[in-house]
BAFI-3210 file (N, C-alpha, C; in Angstrom, 3 decimals, decimal comma, padded with zeros to 6 digits):
// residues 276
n [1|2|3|4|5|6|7|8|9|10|11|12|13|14|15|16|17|18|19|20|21|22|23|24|25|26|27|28|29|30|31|32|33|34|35|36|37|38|39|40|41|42|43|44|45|46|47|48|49|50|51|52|53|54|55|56|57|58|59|60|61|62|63|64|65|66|67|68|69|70|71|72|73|74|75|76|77|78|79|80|81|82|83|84|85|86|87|88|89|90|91|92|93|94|95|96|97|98|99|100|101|102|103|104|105|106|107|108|109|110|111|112|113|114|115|116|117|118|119|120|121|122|123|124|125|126|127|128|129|130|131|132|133|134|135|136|137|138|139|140|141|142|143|144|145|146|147|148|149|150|151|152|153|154|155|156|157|158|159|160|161|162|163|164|165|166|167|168|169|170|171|172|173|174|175|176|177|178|179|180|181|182|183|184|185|186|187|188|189|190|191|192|193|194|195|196|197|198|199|200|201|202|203|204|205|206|207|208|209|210|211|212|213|214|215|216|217|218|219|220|221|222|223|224|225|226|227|228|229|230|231|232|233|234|235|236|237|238|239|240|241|242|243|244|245|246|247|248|249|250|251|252|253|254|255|256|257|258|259|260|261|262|263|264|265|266|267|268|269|270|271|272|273|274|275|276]
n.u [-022,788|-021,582|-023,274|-025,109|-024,102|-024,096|-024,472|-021,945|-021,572|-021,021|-020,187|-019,731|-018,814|-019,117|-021,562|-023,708|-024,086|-022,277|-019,821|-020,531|-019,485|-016,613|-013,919|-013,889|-015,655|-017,934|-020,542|-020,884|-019,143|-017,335|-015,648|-012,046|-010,521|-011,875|-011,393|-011,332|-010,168|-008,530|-007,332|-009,630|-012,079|-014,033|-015,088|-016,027|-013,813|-012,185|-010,229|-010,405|-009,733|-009,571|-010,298|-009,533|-007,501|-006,271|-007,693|-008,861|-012,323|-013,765|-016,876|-019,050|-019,112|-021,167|-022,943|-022,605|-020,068|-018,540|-018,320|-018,027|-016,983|-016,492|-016,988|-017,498|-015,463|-013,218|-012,742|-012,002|-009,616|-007,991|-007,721|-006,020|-004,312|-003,001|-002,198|-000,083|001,321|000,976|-001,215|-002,861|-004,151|-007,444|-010,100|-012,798|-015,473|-018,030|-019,495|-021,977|-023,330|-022,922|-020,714|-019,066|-015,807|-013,215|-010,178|-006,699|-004,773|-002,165|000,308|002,088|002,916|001,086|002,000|003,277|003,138|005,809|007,328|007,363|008,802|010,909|013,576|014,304|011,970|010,599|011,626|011,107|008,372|008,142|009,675|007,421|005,373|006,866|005,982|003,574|002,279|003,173|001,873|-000,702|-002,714|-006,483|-009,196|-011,199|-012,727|-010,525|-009,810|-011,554|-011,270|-012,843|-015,501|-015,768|-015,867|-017,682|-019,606|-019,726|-020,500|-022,576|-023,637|-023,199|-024,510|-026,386|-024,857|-021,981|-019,900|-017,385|-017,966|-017,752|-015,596|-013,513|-014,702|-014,190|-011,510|-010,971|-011,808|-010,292|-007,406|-008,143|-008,459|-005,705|-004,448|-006,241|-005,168|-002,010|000,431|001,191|000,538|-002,639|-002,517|-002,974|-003,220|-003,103|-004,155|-004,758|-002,851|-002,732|-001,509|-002,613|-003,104|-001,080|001,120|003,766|005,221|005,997|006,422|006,334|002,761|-000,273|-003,285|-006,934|-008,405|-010,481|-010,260|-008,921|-007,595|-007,622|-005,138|-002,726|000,164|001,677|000,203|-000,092|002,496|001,466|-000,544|000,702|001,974|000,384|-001,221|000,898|002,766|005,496|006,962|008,330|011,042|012,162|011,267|012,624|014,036|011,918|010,002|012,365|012,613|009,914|009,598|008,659|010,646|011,233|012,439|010,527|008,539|007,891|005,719|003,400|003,256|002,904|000,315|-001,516|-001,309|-003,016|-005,081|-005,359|-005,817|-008,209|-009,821|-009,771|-010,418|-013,717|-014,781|-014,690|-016,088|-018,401|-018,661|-020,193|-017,983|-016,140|-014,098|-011,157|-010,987|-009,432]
n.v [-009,413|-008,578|-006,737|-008,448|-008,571|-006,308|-007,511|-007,326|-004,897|-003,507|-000,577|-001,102|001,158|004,299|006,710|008,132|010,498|011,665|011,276|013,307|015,500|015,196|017,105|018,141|016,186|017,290|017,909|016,024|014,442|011,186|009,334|008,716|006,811|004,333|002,648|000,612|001,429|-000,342|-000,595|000,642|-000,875|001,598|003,372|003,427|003,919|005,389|005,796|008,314|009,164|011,673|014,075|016,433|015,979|013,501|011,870|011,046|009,510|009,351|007,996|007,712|004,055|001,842|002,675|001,042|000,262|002,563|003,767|006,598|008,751|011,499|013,734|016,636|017,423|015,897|017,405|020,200|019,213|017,526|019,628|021,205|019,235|019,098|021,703|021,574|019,936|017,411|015,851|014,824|016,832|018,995|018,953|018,586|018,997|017,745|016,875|016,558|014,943|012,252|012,182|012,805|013,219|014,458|014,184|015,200|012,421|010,724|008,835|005,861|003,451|001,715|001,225|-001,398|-004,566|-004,990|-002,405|-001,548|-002,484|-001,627|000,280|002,909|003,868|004,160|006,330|008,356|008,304|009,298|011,950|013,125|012,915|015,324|017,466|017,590|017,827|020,139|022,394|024,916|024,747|024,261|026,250|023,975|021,604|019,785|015,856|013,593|010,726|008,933|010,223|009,222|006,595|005,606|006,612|004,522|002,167|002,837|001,575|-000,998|-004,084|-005,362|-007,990|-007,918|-008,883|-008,012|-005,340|-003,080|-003,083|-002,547|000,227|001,616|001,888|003,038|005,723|006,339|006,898|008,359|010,937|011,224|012,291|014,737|016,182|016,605|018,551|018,762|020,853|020,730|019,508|019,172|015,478|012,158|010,023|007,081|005,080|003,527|000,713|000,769|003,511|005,354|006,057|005,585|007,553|010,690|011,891|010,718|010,112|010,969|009,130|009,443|010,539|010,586|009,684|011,509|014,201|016,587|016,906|015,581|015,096|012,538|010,628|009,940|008,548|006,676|005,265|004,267|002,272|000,731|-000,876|-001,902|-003,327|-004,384|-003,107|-001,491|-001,766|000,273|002,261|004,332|005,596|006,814|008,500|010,087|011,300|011,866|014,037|014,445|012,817|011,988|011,724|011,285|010,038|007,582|006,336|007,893|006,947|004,446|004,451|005,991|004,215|002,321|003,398|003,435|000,228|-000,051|001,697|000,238|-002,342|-001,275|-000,009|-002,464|-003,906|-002,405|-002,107|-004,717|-007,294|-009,783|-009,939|-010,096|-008,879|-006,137]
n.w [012,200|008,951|006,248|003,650|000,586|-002,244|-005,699|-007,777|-010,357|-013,387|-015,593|-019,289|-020,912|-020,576|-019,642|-022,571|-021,596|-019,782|-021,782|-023,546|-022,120|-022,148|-023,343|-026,809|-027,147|-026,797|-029,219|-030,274|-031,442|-032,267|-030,045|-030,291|-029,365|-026,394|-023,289|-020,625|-017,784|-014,567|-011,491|-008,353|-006,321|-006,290|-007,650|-011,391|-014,164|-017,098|-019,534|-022,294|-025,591|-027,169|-030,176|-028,456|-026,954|-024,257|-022,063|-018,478|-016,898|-014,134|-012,062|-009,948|-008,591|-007,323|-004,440|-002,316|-002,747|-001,436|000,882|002,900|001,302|000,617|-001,914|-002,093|-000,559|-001,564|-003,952|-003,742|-002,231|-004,259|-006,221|-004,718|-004,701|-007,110|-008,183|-007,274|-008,474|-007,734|-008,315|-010,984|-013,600|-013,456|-015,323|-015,718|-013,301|-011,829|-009,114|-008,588|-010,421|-010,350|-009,440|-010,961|-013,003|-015,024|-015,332|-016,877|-018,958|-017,555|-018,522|-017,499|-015,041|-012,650|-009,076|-007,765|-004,805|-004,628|-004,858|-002,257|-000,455|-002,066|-001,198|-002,927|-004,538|-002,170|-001,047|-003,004|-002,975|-000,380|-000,385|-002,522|-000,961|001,379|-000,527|-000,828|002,022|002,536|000,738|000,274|002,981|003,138|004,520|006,208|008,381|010,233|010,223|011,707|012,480|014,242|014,330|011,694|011,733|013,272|011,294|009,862|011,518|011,462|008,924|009,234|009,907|012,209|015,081|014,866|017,066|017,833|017,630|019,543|021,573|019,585|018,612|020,953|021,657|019,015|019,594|021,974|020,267|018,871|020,436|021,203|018,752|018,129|020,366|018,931|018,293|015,743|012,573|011,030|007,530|004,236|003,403|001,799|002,296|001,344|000,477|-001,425|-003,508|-006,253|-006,474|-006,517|-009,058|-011,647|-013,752|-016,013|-013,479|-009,690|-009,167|-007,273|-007,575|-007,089|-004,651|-003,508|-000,429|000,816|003,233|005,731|008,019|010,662|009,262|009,886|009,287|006,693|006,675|008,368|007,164|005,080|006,260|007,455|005,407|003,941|005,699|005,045|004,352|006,994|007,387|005,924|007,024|008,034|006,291|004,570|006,137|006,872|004,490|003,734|005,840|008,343|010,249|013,590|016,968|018,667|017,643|017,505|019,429|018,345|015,872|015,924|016,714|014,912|012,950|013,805|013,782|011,214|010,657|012,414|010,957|008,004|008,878|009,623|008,061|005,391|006,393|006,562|003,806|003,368|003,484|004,555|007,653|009,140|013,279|014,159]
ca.u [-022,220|-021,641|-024,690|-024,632|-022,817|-024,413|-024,020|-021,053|-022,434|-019,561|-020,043|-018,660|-019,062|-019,541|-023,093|-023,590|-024,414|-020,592|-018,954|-020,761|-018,725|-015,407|-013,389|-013,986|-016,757|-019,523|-020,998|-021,640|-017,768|-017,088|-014,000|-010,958|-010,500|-012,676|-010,602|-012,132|-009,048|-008,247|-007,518|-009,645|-012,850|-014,726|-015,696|-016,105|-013,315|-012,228|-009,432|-010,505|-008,761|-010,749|-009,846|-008,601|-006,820|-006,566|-008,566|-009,681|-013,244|-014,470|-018,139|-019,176|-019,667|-022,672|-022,824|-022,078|-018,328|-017,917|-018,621|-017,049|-016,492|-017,487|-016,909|-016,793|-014,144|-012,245|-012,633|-010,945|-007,656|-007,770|-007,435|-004,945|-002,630|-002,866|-001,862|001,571|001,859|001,125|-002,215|-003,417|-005,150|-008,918|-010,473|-014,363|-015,477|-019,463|-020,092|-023,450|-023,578|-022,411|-019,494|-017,855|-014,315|-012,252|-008,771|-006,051|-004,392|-000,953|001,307|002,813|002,705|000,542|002,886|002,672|003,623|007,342|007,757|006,962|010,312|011,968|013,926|014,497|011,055|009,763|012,034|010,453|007,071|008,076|009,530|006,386|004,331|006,862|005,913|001,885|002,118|003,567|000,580|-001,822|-004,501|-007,959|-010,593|-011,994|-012,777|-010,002|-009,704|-011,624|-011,466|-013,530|-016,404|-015,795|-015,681|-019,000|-020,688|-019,259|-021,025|-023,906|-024,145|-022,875|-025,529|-026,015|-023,973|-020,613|-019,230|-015,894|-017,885|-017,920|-014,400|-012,991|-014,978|-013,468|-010,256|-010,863|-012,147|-009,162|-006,711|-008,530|-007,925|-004,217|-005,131|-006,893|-003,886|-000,892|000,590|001,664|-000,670|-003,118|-002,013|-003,370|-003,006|-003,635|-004,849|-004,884|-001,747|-002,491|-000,500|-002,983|-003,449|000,165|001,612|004,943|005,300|006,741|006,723|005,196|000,997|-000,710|-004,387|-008,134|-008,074|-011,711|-010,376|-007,616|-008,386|-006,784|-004,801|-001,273|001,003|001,986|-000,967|000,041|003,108|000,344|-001,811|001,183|002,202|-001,000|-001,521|001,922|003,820|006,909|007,942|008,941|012,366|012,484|010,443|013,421|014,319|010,553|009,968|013,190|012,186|008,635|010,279|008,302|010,875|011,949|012,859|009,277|007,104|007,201|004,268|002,492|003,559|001,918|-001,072|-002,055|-001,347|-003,738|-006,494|-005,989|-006,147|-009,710|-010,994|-009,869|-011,653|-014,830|-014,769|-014,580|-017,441|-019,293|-019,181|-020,391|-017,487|-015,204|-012,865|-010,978|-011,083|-007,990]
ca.v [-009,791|-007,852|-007,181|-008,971|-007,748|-006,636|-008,147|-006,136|-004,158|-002,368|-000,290|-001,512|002,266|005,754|006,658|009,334|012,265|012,067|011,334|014,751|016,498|015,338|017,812|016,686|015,190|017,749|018,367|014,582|013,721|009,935|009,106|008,003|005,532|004,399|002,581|001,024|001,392|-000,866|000,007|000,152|-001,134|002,305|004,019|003,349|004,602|004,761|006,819|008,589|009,822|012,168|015,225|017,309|015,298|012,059|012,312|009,966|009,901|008,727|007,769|006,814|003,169|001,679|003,401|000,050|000,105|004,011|004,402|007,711|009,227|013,401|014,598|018,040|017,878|015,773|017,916|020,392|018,981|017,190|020,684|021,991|018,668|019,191|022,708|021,932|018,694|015,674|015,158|014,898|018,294|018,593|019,444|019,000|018,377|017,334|015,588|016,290|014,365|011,034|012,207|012,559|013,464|014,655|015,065|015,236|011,283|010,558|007,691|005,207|002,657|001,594|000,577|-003,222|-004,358|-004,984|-001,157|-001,201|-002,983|-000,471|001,827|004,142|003,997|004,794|007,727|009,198|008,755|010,484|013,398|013,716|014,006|016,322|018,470|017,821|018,040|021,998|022,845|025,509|024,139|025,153|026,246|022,968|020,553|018,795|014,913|013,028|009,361|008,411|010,086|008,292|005,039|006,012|006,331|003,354|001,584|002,844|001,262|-002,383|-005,181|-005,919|-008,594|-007,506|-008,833|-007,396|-003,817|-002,256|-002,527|-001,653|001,815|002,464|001,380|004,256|006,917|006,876|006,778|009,765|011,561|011,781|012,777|016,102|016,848|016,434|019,433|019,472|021,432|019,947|019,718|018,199|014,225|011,954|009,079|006,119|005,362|001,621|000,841|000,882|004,844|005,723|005,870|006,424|008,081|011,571|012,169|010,606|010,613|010,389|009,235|009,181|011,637|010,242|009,817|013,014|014,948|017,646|016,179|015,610|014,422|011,317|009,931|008,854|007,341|005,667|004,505|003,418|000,906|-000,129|-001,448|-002,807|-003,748|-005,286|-001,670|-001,205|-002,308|001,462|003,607|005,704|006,712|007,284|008,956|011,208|012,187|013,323|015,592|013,750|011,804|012,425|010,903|011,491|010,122|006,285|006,179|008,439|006,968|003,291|004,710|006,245|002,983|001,629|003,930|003,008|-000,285|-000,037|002,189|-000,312|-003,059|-000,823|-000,065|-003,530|-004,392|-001,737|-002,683|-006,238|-008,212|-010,547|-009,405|-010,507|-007,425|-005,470]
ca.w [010,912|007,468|005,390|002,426|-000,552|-003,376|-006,783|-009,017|-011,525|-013,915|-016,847|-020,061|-021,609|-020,135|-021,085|-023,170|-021,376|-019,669|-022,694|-023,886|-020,881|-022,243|-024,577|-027,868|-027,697|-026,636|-030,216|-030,676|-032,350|-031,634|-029,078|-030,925|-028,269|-024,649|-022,760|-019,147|-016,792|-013,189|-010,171|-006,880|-006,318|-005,675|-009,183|-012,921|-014,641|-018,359|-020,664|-023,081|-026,142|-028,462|-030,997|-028,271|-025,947|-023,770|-020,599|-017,411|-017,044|-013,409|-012,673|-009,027|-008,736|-006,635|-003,111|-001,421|-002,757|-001,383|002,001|003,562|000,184|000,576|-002,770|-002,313|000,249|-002,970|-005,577|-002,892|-001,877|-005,411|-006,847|-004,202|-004,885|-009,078|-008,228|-006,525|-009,204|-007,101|-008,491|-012,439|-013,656|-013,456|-016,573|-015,521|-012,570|-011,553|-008,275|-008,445|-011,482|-010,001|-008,949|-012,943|-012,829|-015,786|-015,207|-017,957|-018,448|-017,086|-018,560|-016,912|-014,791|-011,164|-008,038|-006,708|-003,776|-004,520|-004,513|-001,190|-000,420|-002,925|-000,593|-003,720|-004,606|-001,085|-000,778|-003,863|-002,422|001,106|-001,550|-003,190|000,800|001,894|-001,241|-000,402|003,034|002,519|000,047|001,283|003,621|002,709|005,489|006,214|009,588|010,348|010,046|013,030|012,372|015,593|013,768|010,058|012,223|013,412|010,424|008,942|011,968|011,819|007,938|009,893|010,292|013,840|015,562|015,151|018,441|017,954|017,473|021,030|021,854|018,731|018,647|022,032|021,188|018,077|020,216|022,372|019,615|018,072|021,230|020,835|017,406|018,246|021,093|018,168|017,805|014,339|012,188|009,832|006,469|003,403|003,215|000,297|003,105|000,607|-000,413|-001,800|-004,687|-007,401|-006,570|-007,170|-010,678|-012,152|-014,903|-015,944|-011,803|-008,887|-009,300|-006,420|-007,995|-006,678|-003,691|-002,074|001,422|001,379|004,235|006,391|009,364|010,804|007,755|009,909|008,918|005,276|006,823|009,026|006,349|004,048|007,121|007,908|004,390|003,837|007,187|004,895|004,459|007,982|007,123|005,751|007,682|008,326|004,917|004,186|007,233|006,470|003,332|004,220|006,428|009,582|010,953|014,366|018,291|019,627|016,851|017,760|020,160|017,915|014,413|016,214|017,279|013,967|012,404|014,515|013,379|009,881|010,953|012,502|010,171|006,937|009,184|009,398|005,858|004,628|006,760|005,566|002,206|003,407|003,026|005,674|008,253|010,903|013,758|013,779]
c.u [-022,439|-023,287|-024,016|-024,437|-023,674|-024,021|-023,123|-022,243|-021,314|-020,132|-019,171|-018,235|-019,187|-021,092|-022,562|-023,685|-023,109|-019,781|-019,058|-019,450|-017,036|-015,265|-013,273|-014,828|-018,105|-020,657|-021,025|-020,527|-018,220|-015,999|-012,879|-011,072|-011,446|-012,137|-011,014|-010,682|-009,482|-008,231|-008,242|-011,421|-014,404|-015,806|-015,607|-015,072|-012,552|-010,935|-009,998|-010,259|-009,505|-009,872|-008,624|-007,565|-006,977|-006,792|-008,978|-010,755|-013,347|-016,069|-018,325|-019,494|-020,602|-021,917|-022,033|-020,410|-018,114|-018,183|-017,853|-016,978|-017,345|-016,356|-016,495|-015,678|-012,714|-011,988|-011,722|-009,437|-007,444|-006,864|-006,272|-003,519|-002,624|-002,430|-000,372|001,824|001,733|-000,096|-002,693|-004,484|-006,605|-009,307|-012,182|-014,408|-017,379|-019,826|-021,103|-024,095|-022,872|-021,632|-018,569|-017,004|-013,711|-011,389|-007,809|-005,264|-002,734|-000,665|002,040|002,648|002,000|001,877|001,938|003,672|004,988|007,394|007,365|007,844|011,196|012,755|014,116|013,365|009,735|010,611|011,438|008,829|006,976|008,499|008,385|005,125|005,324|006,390|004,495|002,006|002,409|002,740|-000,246|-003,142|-005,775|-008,655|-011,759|-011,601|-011,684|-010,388|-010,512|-012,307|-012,506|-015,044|-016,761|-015,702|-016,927|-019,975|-020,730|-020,056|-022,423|-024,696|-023,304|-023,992|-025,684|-025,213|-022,613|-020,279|-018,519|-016,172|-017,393|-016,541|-013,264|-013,208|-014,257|-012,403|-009,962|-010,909|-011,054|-007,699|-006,948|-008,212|-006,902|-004,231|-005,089|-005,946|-002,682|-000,937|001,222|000,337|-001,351|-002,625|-002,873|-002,731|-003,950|-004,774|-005,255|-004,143|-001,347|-001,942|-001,056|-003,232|-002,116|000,885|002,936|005,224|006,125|007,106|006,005|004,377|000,697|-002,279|-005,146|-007,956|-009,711|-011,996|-009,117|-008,588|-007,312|-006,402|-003,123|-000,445|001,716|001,210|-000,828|001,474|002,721|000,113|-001,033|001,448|001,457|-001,177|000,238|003,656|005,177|007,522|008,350|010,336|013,255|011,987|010,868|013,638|013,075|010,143|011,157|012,297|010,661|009,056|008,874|008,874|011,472|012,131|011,681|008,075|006,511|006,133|003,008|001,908|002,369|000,509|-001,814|-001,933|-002,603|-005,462|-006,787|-006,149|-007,690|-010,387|-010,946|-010,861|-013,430|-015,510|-015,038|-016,156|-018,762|-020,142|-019,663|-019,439|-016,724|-014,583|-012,439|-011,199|-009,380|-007,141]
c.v [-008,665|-007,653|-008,069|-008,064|-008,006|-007,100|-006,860|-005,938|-003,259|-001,953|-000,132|-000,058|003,198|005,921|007,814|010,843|012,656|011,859|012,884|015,688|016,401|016,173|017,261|016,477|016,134|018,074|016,613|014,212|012,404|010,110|008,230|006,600|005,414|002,930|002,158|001,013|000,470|-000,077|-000,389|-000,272|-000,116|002,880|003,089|004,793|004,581|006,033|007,083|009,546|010,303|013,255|016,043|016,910|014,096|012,699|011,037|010,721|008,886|009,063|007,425|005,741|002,673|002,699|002,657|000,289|001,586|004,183|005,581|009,065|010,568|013,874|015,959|018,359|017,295|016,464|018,976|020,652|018,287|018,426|021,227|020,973|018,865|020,544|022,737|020,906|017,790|015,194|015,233|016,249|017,882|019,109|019,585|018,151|018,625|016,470|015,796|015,390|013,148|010,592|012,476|013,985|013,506|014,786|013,987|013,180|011,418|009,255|007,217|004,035|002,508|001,019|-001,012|-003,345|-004,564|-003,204|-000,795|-001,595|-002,309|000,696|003,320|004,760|004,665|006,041|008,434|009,679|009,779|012,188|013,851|013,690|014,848|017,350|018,895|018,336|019,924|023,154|023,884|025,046|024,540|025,298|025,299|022,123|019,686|016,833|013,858|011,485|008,703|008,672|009,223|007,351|004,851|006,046|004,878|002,191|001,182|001,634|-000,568|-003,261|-005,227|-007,402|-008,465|-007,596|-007,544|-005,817|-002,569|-001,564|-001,782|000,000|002,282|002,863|003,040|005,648|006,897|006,985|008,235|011,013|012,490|012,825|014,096|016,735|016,895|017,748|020,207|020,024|020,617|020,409|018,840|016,824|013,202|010,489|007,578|005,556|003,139|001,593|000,943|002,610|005,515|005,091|006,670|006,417|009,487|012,294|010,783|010,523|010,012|010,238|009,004|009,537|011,573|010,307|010,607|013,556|015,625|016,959|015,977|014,510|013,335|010,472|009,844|008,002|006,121|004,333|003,634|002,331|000,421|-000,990|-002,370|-002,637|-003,900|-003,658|-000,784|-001,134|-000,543|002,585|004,163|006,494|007,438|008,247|010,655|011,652|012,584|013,908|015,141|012,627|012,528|011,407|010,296|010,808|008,680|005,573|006,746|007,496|005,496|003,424|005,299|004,826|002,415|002,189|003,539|001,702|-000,758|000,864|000,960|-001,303|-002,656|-000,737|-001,489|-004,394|-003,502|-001,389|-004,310|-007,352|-008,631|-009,981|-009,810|-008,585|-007,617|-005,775]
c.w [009,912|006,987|004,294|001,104|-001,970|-004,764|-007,420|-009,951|-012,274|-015,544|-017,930|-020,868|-020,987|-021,007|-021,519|-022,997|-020,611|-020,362|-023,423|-022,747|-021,226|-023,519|-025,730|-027,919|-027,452|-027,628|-030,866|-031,625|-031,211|-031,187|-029,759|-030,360|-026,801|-024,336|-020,741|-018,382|-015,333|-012,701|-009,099|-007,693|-006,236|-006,670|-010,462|-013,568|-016,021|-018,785|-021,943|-024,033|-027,310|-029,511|-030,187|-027,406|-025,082|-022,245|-019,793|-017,104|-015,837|-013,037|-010,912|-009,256|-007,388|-005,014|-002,201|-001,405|-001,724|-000,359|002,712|002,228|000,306|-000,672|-003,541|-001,475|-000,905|-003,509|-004,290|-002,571|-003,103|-006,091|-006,006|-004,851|-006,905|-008,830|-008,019|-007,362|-008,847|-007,804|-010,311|-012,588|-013,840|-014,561|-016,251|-014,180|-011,899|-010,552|-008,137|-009,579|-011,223|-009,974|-009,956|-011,941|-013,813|-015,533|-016,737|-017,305|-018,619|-017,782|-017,787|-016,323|-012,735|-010,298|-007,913|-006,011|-003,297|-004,190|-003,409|-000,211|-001,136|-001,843|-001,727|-003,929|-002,967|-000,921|-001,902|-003,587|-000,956|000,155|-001,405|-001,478|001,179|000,763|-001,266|000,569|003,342|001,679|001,206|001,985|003,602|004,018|005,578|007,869|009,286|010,371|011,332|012,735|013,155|014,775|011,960|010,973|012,503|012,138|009,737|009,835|011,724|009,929|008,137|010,236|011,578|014,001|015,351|016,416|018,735|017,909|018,105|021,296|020,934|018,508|019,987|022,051|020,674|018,777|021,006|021,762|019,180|019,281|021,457|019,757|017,239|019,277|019,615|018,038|016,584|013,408|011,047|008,422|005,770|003,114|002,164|001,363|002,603|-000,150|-000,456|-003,416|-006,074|-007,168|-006,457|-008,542|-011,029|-013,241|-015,300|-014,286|-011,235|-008,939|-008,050|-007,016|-006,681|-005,017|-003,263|-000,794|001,821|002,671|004,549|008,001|009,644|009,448|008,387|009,608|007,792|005,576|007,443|008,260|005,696|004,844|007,341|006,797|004,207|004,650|006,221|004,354|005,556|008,046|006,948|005,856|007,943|007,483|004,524|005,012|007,056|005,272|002,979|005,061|008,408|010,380|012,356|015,929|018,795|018,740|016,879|018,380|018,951|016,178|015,177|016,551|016,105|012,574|012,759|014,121|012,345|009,755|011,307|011,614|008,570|007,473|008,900|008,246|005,226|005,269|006,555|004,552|002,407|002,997|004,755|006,421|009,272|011,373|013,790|015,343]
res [x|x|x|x|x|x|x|x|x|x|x|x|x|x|x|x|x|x|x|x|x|x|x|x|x|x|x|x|x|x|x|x|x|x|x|x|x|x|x|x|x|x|x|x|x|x|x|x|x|x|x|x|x|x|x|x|x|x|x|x|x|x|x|x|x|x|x|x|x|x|x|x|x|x|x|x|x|x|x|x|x|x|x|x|x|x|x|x|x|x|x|x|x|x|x|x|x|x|x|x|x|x|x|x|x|x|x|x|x|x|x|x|x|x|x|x|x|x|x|x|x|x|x|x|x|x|x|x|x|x|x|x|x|x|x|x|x|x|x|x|x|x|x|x|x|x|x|x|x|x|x|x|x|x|x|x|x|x|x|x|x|x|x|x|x|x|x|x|x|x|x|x|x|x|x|x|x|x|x|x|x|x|x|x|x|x|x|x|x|x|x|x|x|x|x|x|x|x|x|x|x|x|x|x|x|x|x|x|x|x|x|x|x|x|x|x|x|x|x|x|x|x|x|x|x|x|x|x|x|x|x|x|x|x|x|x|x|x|x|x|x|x|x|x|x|x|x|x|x|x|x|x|x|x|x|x|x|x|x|x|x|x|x|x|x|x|x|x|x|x|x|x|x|x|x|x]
***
């Protein structure tokens, strides 16, 4: 079984020594506005609009919510996708400081899960991965799910029946994986609807579990999370520039990873799950 799940804990405020870090405010001005923002369950995150400009200010939140989360491989491909436009600019950036995150704030609005039935709306999102996916790839370890499934175990309660076969399951999925011969590319790997925003473009936000790996793997992830956009996995598929004859074995089998790894994850953080 799960561990048990610690109590929420959310800060109503940024303390003060990362409000110092935003522009504006390092000389002890007050913040026009603070502002806690939604979204996912992972960080503490807030807008804030001071003298010199309006800024998002993230914060890690407890450890429990974050399992997997490497930081410096974020800040990273964060910075490569704000370079080509997919991602919000960084303005400060401190993960040794509990992970704080400045980047400049975007207007607009979060996706829900109607736009996931949008064929117009999903062709704009395959757009904006073929325009990531062609970004320069940094000198970093490729993507190997089999081991993130692995750690995620190891922070699993004991009795998990369903554990055994599922890791096997993973490990020969990951297999294929490491044969694919398309080259790794940068992937945003989280493409749930509160971390896309439309506004003057596309935004792809909160770039925690990006990694370097074959770019069918965000058409993966987006099916894994919401099946009722199968209907238009061709247009989406076209317009990331990964659609082709040969990719149906492959495209199901990377489904399947993000599948067992969201399971892992969720049991991780001590909460319910059926197995995948």
């Amino acid at each position: 079984m799960a561990a048990e799940v610690p109590p929420a804990r959310s800060l109503s405020v940024p303390p003060d020594w990362a409000l110092a870090l935003v522009p504006g405010l390092g000389e002890g001005q007050a913040a026009r506005r603070i502002e806690r923002l939604g979204g996912g369950t992972v960080n503490e995150v807030f807008r804030i609009i001071s003298a010199a400009g309006d800024f998002v200010l993230r914060l890690d939140g407890p450890a429990w919510r974050r399992p997997g989360v490497d930081r410096a491989r974020e800040l990273v491909l964060h910075q490569i996708a704000a370079a080509g436009g997919i991602a919000p600019t960084i303005v400060v950036a401190a993960p040794q400081s509990q992970g704080l995150l400045i980047t400049q704030f975007q207007q607009g609005r979060t996706w829900v899960a109607d736009d996931y039935v949008d064929v117009a709306a999903l062709r704009r999102l395959g757009e904006r991965l073929y325009v990531l996916h062609r970004l320069p790839a940094p000198a970093m370890e490729p993507f190997d799910p089999y081991r993130v499934g692995q750690a995620y175990a190891k922070l699993i309660a004991a009795g998990t029946a369903a554990l055994a076969p599922v890791m096997r399951r993973l490990e020969s999925l990951c297999q294929d994986l490491k044969q694919a011969d398309a080259s790794p590319v940068v992937v945003h790997g989280d493409l749930w609807q509160g971390n896309l925003l439309e506004g003057s473009g596309l935004w792809l936000l909160d770039w925690e579990y990006a990694q370097l790996t074959d770019p069918l793997m965000d058409v993966a992830c987006l099916l894994a999370y919401y099946p009722q956009a199968e209907r238009y996995r061709g247009e989406l598929m076209a317009a990331a520039g990964v659609g082709s004859s040969n990719q149906e074995r492959r495209l199901t089998e990377r489904i399947d990873i993000y599948h067992i790894l969201s399971w892992l994850w969720r049991l991780a953080r001590g909460e319910a799950a059926d197995p995948p």
